[in-house]
VMD Tcl script that builds the backbone (N, CA, C; Angstrom):
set m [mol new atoms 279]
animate dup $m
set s [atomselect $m all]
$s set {name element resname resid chain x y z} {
  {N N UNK 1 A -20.824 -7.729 2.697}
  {CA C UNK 1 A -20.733 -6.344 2.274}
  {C C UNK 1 A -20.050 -5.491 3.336}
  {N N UNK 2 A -20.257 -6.106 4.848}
  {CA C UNK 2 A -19.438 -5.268 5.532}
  {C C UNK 2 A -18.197 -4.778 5.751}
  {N N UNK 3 A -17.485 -6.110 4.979}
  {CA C UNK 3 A -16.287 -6.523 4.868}
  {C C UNK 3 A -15.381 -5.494 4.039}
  {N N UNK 4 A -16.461 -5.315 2.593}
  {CA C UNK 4 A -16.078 -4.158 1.863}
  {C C UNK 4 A -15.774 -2.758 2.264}
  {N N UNK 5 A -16.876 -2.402 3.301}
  {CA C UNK 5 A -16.944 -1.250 3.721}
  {C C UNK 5 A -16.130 -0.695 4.468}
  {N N UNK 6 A -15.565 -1.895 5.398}
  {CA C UNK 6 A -14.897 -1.961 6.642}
  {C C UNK 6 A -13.370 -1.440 5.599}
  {N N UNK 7 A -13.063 -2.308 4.589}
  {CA C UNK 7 A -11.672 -1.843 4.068}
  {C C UNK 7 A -11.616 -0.835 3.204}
  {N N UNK 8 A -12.798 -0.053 3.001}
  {CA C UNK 8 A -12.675 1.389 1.989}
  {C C UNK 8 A -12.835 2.740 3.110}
  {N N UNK 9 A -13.376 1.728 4.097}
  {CA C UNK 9 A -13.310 3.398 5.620}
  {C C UNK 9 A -11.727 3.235 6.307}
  {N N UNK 10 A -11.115 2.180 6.090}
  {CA C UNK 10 A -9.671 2.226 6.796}
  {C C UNK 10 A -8.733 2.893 5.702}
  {N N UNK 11 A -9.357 2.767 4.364}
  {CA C UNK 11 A -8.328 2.906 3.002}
  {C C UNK 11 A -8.241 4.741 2.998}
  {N N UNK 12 A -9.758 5.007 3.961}
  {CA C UNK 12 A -9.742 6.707 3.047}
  {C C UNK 12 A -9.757 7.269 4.618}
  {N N UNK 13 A -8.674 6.926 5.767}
  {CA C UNK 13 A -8.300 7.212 7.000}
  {C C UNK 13 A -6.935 8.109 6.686}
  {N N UNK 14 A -7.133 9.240 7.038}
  {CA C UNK 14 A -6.030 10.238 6.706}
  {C C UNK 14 A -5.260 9.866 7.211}
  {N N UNK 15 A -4.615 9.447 7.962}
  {CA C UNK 15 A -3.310 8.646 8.148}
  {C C UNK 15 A -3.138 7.417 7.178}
  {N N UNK 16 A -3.383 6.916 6.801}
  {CA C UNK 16 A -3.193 5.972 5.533}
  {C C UNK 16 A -3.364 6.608 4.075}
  {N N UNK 17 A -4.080 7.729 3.971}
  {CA C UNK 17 A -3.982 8.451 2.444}
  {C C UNK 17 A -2.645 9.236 2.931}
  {N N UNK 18 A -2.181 9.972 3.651}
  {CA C UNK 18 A -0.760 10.512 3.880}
  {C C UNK 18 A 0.384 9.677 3.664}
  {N N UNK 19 A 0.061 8.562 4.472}
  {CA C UNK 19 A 1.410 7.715 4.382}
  {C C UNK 19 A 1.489 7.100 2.650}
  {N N UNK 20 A 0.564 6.797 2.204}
  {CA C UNK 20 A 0.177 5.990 0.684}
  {C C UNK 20 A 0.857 7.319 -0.161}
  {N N UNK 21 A 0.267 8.499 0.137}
  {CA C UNK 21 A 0.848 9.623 -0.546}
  {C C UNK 21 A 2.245 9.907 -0.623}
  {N N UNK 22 A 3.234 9.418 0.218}
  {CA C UNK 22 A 4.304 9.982 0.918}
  {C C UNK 22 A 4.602 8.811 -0.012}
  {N N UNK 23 A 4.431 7.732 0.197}
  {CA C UNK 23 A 5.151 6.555 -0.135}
  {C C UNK 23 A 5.091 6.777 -1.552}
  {N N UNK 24 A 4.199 7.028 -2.426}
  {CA C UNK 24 A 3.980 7.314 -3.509}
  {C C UNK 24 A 4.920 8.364 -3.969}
  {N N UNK 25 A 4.967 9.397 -3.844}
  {CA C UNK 25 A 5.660 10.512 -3.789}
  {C C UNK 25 A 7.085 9.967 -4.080}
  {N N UNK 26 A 7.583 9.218 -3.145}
  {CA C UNK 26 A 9.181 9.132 -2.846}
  {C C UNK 26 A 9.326 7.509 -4.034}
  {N N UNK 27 A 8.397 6.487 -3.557}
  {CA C UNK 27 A 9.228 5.700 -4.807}
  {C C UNK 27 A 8.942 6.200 -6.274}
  {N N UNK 28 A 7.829 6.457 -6.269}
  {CA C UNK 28 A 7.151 7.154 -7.821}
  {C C UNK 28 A 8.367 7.838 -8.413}
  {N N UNK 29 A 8.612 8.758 -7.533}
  {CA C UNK 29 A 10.128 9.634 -8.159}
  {C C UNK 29 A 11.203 9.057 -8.319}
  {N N UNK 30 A 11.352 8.174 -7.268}
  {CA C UNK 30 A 12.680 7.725 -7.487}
  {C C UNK 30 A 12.907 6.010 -9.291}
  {N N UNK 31 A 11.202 5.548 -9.017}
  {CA C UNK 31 A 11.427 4.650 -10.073}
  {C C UNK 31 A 11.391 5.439 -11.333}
  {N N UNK 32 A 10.402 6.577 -11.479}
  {CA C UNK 32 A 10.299 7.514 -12.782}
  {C C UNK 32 A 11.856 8.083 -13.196}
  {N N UNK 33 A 13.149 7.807 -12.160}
  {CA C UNK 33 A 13.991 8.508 -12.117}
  {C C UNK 33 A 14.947 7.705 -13.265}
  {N N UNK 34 A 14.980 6.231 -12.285}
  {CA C UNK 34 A 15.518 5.423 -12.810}
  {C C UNK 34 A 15.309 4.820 -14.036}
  {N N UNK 35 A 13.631 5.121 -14.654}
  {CA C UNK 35 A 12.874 4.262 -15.630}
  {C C UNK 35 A 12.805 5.334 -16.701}
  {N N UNK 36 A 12.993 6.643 -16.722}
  {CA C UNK 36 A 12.502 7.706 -17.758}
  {C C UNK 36 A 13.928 8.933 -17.279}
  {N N UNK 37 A 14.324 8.681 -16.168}
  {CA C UNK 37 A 15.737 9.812 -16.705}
  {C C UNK 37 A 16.287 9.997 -17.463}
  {N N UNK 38 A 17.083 9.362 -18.296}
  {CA C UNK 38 A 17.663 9.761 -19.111}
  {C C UNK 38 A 16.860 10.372 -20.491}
  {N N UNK 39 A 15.485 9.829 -20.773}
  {CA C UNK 39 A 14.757 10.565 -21.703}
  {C C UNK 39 A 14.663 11.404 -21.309}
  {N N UNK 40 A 13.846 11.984 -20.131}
  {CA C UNK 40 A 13.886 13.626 -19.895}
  {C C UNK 40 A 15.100 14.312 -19.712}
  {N N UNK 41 A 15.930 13.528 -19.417}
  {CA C UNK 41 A 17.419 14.448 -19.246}
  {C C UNK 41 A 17.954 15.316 -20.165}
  {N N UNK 42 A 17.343 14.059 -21.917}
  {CA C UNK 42 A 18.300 14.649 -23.512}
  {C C UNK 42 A 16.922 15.332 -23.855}
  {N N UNK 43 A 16.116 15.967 -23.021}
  {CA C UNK 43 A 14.792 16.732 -23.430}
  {C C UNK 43 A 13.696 16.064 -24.136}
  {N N UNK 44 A 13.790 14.787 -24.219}
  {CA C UNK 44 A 12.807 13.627 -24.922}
  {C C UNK 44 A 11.611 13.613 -23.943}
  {N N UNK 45 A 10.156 13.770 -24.717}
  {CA C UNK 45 A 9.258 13.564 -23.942}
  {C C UNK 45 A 9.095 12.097 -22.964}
  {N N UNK 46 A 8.234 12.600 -21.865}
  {CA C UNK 46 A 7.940 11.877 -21.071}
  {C C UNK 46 A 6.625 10.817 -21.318}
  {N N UNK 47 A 7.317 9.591 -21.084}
  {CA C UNK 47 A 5.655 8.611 -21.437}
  {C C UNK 47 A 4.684 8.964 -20.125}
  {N N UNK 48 A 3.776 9.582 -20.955}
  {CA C UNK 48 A 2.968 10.148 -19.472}
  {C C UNK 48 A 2.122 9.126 -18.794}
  {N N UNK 49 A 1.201 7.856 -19.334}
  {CA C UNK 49 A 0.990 6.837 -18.905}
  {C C UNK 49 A 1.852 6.270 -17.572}
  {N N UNK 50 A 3.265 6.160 -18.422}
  {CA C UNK 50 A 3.746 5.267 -17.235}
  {C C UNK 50 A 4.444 5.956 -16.306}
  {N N UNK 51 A 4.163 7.563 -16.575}
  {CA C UNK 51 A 5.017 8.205 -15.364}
  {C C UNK 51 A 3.793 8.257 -14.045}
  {N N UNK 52 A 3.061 8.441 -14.814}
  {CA C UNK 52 A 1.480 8.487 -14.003}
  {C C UNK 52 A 1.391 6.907 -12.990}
  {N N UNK 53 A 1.548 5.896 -13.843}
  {CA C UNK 53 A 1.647 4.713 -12.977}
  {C C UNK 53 A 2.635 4.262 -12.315}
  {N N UNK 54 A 3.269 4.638 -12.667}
  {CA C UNK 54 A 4.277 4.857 -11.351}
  {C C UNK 54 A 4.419 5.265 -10.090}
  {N N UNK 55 A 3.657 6.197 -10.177}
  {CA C UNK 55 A 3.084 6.730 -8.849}
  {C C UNK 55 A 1.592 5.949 -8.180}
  {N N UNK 56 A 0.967 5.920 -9.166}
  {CA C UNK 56 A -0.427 5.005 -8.517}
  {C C UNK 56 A 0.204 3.882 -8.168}
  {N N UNK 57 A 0.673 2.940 -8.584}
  {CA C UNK 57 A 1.160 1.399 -8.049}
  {C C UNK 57 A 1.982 1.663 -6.892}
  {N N UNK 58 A 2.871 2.461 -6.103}
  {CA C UNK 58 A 3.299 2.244 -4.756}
  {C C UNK 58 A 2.035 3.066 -3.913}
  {N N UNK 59 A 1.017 4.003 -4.256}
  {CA C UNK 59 A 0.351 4.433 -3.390}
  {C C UNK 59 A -0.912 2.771 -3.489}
  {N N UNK 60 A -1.151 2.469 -4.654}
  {CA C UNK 60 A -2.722 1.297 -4.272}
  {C C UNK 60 A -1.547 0.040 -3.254}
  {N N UNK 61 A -0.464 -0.259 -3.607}
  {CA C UNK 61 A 0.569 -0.973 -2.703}
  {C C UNK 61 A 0.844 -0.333 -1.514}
  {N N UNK 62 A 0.651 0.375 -1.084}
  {CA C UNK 62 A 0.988 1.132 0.529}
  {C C UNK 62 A -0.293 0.897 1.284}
  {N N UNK 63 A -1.566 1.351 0.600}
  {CA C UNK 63 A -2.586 1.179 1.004}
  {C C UNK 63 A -3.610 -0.012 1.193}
  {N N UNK 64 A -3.214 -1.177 0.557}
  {CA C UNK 64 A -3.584 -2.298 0.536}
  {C C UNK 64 A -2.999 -2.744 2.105}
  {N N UNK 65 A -1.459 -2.550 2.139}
  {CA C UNK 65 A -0.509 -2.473 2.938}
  {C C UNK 65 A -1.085 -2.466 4.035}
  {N N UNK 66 A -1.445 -0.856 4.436}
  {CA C UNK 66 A -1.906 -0.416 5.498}
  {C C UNK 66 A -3.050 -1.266 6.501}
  {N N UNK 67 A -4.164 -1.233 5.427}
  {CA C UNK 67 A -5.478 -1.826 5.228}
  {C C UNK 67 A -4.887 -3.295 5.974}
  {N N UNK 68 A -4.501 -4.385 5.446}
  {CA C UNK 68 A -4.366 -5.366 5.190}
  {C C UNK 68 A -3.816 -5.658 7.153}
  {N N UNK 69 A -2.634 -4.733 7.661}
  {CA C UNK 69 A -1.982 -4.950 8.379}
  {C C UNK 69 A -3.283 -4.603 9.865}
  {N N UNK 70 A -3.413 -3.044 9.235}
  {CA C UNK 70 A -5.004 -2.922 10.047}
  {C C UNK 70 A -6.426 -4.125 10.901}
  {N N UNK 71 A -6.287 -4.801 9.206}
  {CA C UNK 71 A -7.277 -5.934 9.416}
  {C C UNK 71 A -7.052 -7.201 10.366}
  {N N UNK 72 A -5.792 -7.290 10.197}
  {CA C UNK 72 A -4.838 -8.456 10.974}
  {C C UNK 72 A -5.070 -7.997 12.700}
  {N N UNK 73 A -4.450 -6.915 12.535}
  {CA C UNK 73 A -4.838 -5.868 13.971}
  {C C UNK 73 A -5.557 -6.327 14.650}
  {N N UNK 74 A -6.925 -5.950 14.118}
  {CA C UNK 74 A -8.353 -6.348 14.748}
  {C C UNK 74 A -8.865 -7.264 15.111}
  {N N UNK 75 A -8.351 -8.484 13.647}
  {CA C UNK 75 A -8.726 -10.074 14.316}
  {C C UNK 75 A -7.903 -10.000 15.335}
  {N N UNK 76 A -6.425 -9.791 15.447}
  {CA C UNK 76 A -5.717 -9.731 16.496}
  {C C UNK 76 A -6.182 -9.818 18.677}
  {N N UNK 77 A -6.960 -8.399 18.191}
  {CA C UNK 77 A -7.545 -7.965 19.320}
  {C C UNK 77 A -8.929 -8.932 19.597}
  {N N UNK 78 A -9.499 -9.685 18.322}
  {CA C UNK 78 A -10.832 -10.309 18.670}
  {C C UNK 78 A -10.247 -11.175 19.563}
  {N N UNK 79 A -9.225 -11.868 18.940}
  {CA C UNK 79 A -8.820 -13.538 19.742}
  {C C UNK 79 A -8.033 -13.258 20.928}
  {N N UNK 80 A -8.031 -12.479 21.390}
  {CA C UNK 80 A -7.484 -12.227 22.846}
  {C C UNK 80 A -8.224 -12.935 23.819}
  {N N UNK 81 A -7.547 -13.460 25.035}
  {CA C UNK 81 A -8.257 -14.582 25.699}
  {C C UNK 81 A -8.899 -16.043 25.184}
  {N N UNK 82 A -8.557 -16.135 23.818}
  {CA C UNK 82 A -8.404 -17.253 23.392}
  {C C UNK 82 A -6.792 -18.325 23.106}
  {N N UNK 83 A -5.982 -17.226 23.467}
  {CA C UNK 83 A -4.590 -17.361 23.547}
  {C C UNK 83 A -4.029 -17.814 22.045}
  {N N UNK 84 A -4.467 -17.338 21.163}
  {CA C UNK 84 A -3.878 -17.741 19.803}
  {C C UNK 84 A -3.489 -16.354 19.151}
  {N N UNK 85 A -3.585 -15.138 19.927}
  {CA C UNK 85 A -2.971 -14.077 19.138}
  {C C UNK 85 A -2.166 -13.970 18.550}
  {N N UNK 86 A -1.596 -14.060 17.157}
  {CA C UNK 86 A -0.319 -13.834 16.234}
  {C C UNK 86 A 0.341 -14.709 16.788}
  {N N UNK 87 A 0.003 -16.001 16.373}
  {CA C UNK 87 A 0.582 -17.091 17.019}
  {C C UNK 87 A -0.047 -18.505 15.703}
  {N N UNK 88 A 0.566 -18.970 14.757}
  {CA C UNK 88 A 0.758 -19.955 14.051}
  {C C UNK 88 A 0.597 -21.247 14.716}
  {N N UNK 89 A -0.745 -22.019 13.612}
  {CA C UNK 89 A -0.337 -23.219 14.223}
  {C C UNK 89 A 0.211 -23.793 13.463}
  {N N UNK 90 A 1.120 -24.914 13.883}
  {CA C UNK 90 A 1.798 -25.820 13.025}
  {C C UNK 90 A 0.625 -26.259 11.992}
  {N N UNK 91 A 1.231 -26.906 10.992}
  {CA C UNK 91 A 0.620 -27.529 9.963}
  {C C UNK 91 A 0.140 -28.712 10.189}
  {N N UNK 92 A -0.856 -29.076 9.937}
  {CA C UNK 92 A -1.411 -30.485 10.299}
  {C C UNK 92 A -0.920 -31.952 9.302}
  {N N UNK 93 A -0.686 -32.638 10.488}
  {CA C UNK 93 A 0.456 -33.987 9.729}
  {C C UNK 93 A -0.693 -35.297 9.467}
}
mol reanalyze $m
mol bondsrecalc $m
mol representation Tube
mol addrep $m
């Protein structure tokens, strides 16, 4: 359960709802642009569903993002002095 907790207190870290927002913001517009311009252009309504998800799917994708890279981070810092930091082992033959 900690595990959970640990990734919904990094998810709702105002620097990660800004950046998720931002990111959201800029592809949201730019795919709604590419995916529904020309309907709104000839004054044809907008599918509001998918203009709406458009924007949620690069912000829950930024923030997974964030989270995810965060988490790596930390194990990162655990294994220090074990000398395997961000460091791959080969595959076993």
């Amino acid at each position: 359960m900690g595990r959970a907790r640990d990734w919904w207190a990094f998810a709702s870290e105002t620097a990660v709802i800004r950046t998720s927002l931002t990111v959201a913001l800029v592809a949201g517009t730019l795919l709604n642009l590419i995916n529904q311009g020309a309907q709104i252009w000839h004054g044809l309504p907008a599918d509001w569903p998918r203009l709406m998800l458009t924007y949620v799917v690069p912000y829950v994708v930024s923030t997974i993002g964030a989270v995810s890279a965060r988490s790596r981070s930390l194990r990162g810092a655990d294994s220090v002095g074990r000398g395997d930091q961000g460091q791959r082992r080969p595959p076993a033959e």
